[in-house]
One Martini backbone bead per residue (centre of mass of N, CA, C, O) as a GRO file, in nm:
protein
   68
    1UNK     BB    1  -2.220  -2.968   8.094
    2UNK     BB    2  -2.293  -2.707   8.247
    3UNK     BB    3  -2.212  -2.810   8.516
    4UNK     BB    4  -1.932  -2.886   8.486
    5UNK     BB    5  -1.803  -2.654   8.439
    6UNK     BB    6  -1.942  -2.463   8.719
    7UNK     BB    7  -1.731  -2.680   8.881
    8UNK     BB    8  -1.512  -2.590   8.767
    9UNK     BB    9  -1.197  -2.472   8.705
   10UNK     BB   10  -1.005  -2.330   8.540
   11UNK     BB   11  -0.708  -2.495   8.571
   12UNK     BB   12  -0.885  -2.731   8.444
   13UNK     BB   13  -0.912  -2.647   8.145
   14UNK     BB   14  -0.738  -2.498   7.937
   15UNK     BB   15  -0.565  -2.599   7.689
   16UNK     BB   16  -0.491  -2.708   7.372
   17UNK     BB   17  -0.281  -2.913   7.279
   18UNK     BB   18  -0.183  -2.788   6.993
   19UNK     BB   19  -0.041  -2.553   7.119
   20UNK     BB   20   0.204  -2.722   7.227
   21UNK     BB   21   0.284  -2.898   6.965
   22UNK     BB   22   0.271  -2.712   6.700
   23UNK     BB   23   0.381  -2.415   6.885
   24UNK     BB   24   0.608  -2.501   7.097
   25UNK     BB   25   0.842  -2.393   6.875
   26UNK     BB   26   0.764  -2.119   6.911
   27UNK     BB   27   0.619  -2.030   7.226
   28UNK     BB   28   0.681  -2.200   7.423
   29UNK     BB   29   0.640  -2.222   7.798
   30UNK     BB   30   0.427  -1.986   7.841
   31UNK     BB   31   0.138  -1.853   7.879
   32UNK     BB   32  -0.005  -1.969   7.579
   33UNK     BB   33   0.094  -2.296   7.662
   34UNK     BB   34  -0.019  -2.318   7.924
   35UNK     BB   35  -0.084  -2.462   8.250
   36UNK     BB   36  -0.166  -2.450   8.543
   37UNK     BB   37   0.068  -2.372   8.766
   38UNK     BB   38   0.233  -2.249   8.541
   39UNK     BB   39   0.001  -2.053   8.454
   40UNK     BB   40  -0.035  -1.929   8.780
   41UNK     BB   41   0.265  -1.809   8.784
   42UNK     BB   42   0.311  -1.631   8.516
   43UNK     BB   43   0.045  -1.446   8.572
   44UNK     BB   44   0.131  -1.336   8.829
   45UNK     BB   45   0.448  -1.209   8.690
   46UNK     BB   46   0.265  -1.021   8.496
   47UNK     BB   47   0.037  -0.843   8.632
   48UNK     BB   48   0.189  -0.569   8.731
   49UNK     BB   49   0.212  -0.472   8.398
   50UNK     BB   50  -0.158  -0.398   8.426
   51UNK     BB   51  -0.125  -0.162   8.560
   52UNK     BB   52  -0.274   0.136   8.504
   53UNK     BB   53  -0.046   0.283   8.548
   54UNK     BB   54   0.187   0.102   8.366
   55UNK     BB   55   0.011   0.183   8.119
   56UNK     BB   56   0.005   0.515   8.143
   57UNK     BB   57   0.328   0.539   8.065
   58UNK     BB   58   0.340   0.352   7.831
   59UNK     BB   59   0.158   0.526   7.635
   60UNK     BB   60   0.279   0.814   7.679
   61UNK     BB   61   0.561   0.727   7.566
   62UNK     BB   62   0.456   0.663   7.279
   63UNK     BB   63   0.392   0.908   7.187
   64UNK     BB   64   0.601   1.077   7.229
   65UNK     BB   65   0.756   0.929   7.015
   66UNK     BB   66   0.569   0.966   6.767
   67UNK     BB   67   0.586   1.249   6.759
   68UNK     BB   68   0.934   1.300   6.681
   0.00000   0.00000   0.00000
């Protein structure tokens, strides 16, 4: 078994069935409930988002607000 693990790919091995069945209409075809070229796609759009420069902006700048 663990051979066969260490010779798949991430995107064979996916997220389980019930993610999409039962959490499907509160999650959508999101990230969190998607597979394959789908979430490998949705990770590509949203990577840029945790840029360590736009994640230290986005801290920044809830402080900021807490402050206040």
């Amino acid at each position: 078994m663990v051979k066969e693990l260490a010779n798949c790919k991430s995107l064979e091995l996916g997220k389980p069935i019930y993610l999409q069945k039962e959490l499907g209409a509160l999650l959508g075809m999101g990230i969190l409930t998607s597979n394959g070229d789908l979430w490998a796609h949705q990770r590509k759009v949203i990577a840029p988002e945790f840029f360590m420069d736009k994640v230290k902006v986005k801290f920044s700048l809830n402080n900021r607000i807490l402050r206040c």
